[in-house]
C-alpha positions as CSV (number, residue, x, y, z in Angstrom):
1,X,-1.2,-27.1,8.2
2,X,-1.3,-28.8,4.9
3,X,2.8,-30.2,3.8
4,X,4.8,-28.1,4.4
5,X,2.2,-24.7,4.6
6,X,1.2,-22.9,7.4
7,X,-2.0,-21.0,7.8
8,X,-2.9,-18.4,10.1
9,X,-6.5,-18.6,11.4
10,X,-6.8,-15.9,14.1
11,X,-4.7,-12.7,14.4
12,X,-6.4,-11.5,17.2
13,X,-3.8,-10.6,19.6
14,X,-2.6,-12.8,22.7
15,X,-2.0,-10.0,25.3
16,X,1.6,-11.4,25.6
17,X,4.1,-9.2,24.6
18,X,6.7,-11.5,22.3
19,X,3.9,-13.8,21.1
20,X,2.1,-11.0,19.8
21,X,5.0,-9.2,18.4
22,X,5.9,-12.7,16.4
23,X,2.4,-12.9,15.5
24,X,2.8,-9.8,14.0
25,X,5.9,-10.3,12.3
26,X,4.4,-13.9,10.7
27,X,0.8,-12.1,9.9
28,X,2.9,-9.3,7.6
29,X,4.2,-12.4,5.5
30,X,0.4,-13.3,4.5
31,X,-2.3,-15.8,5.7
32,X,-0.6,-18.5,4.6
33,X,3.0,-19.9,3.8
34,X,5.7,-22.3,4.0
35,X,7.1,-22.6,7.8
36,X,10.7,-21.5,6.3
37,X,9.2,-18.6,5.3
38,X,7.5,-17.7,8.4
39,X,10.7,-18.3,10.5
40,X,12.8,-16.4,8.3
41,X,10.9,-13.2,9.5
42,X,13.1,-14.4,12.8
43,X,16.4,-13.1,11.8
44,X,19.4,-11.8,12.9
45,X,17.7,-8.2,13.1
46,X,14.7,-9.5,14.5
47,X,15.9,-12.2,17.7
48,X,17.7,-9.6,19.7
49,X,14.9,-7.0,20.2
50,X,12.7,-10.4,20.4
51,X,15.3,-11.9,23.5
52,X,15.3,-8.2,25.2
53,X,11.7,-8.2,25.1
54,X,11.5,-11.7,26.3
55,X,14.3,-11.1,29.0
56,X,12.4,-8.2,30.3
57,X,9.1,-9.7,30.7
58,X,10.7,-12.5,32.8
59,X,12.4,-10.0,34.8
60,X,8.5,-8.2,35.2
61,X,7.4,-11.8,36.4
62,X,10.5,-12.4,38.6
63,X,11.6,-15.4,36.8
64,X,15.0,-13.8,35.7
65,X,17.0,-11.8,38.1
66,X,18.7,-8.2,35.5
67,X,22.4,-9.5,34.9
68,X,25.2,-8.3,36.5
69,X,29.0,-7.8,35.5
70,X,30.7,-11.5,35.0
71,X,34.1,-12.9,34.4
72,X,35.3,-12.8,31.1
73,X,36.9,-15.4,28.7
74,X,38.9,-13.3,26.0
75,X,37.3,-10.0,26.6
76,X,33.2,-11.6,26.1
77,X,31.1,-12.0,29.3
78,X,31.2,-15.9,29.9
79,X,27.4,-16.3,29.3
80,X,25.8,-19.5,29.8
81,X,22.5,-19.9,28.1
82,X,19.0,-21.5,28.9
83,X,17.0,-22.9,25.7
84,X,19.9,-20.7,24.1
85,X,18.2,-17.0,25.2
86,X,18.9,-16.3,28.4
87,X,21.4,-16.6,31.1
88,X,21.8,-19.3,33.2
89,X,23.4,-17.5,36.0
90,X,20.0,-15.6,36.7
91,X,17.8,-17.6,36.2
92,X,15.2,-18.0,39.9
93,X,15.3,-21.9,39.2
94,X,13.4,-22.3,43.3
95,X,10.1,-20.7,41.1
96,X,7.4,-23.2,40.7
97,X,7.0,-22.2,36.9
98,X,10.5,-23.1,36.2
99,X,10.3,-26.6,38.3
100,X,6.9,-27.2,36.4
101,X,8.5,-27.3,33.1
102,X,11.5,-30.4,34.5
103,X,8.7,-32.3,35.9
104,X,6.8,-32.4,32.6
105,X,9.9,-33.1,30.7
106,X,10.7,-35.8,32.9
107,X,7.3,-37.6,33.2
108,X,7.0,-37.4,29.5
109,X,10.9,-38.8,28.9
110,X,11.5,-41.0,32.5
111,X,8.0,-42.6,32.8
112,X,5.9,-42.2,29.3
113,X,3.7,-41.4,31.7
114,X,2.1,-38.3,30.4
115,X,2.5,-36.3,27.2
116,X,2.0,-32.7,27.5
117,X,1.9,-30.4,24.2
118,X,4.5,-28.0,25.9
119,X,6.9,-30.6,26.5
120,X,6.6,-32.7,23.6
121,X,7.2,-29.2,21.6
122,X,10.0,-28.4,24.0
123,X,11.5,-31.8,23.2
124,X,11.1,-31.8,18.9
125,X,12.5,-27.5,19.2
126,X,15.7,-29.2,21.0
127,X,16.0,-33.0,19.5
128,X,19.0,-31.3,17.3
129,X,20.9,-29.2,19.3
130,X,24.1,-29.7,22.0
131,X,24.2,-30.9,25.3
132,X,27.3,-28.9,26.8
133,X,28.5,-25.6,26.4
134,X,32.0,-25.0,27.3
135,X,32.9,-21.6,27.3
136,X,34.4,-20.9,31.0
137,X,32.5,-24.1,33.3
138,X,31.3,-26.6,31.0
139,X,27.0,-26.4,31.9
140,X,24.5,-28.2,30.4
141,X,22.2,-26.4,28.5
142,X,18.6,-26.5,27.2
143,X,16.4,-29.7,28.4
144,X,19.6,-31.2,29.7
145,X,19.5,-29.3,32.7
146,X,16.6,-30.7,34.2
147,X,18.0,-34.4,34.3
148,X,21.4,-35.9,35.5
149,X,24.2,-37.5,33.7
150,X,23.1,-40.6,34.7
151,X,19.7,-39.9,32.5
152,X,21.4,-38.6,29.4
153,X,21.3,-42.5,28.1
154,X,17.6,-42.3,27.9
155,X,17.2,-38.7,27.0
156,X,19.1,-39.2,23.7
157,X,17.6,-42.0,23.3
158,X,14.7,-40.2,22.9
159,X,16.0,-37.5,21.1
160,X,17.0,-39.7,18.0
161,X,13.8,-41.6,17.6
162,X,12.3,-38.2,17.3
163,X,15.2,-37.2,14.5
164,X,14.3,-40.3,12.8
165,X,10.8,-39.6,12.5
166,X,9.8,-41.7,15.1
167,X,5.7,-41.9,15.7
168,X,5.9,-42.9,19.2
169,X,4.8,-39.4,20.4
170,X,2.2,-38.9,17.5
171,X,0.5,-41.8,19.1
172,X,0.1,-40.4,22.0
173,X,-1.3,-37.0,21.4
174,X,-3.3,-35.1,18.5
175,X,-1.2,-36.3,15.6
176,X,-1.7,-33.5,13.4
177,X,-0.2,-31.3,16.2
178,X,2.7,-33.5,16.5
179,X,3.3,-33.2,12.8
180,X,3.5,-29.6,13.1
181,X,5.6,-29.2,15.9
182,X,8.0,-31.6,14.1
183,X,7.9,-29.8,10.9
184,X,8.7,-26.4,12.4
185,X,11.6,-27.8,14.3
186,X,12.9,-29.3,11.6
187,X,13.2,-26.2,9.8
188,X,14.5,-24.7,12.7
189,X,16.7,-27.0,12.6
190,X,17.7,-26.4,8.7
191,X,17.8,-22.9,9.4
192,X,20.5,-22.9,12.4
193,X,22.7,-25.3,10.3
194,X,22.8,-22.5,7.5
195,X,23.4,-19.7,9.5
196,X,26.3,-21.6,11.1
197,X,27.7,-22.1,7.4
198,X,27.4,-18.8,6.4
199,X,24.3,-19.8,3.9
């Protein structure tokens, strides 16, 4: 990554199913360009085969139970989401992958104890969005779920130094990696907050 370009080094594909698929979808833009134009391939056509495919390879892996008729809230199915894809009612929180990913998160905001690339990504992807959704039971929704109310303080603590810009993280792992991961979420970020404006 050089500013704000992107490069893509190996097109070889992963084996897994959505990764290749996005690989495939950034690879038809060229070999190299700005993030926003990479994640722009990501559109409103593009997500929901992305989250069926997703949904169904987590259902192949037993990590999401297939949903199942739900109460409605003006006629929609009251859907609440993990990480904003999938359903929160199905999700088989007892597995060991899922747990995994809370004790990471935790370590890395709780303790400082460890920084692992997966959750420091999970963190930057997230450092912008909401906490609650309330449509039906208000739940809390992407990273929040794996800490308690009484945690929140720190959490968004955390979450606006890394809005800031803040280098605590860089520090503390391969900083050009850290400058990526930021980069893309910001964009991500940028991108959300268009859509939602009708841009």
């Amino acid at each position: 990554m050089v500013g704000d370009k992107l490069t893509i080094l190996d097109r070889m594909p992963t084996g897994d199913i959505v990764l290749d698929e996005a690989l495939e979808r950034v690879a038809r833009v060229g070999q190299q360009a700005s993030i926003r134009t990479y994640l722009r391939r990501f559109g409103v056509r593009a997500l929901p085969k992305m989250r069926q495919s997703l949904n169904a390879q987590l259902e192949q892996k037993g990590l999401l139970t297939p949903p199942t008729p739900g109460p409605t809230v003006f006629g929609l199915l009251d859907r609440r989401h993990v990480f904003g894809l999938l359903d929160q009612r199905h999700i088989q929180r007892e597995r060991p992958e899922f747990a995994a990913i809370g004790e990471h998160l935790r370590r890395l905001v709780l303790d400082h104890t460890e920084v692992e690339t997966h959750a420091a990504a999970l963190l930057l992807l997230f450092a912008w969005s909401i906490r609650i959704r309330s449509i039906g039971t208000p739940v809390a929704t992407g990273i929040y779920q794996f800490f308690t109310p009484a945690e929140y303080p720190q959490l968004n603590a955390l979450l606006r130094s890394l809005r800031r810009g803040d280098s605590t993280l860089a520090a503390q792992m391969n900083p050009d990696l850290y400058e990526a991961l930021r980069a893309i979420a910001v964009v991500v970020h940028q991108l959300r907050a268009q859509d939602s404006a009708g841009a």
